[in-house]
Steps between C-alpha positions, in 0.01 A plus 500: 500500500847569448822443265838439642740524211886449549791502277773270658821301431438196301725301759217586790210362323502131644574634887237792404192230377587259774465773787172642302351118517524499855342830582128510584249631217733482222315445171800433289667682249594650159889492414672638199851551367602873445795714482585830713763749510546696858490862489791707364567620922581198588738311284842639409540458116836548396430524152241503204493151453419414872217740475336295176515210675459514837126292425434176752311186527229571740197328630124680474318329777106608504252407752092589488453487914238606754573805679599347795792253401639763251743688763602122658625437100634812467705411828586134378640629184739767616612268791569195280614682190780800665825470443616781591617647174411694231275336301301284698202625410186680556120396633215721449172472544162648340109463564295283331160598372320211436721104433326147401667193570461235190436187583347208412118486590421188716185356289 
């Protein structure tokens, strides 16, 4: 199993969980509000104040997938969430030991 984490522009999410819902094998999926500041290299701060608060609304997006829809999503994500500019995002993804669904038992 696998874990296909993104940070993205709030704006994306709707577009982002409509194209997820239509691709094959895709269990659904965690999101969560954060904040994120991009590296020093590539913003131009002009001063001290624009470097203290240069923090963004961003969107954690986390998905628990089998190995072989987790490079589709990875796909779907960048496609649906790049806008070209700095600060659009980042996906990453990371192995998965051992994952249990919870869900109600059918007795």
């Amino acid at each position: 199993m696998m874990e296909v984490k993104a940070v993205i522009r709030p704006n994306k999410l709707p577009a982002l969980r409509a194209a997820l819902m239509e691709t094959p094998g895709f269990p659904g999926m965690t999101v969560a509000k954060v904040e994120g500041c991009s590296a020093p290299s590539k913003t131009n701060k002009s001063n001290i104040k624009d470097e203290l608060t240069d923090y963004s609304a961003k969107v954690r997006v986390e998905i628990i997938c089998n190995d072989e829809v987790a490079e589709l999503l990875m796909d779907r994500i960048v496609t649906v969430c790049q806008t070209g500019q700095v600060g659009d995002g980042v996906v990453w993804c990371t192995e998965v030991p051992k994952a249990f669904f919870i869900a109600k038992s059918s007795s």
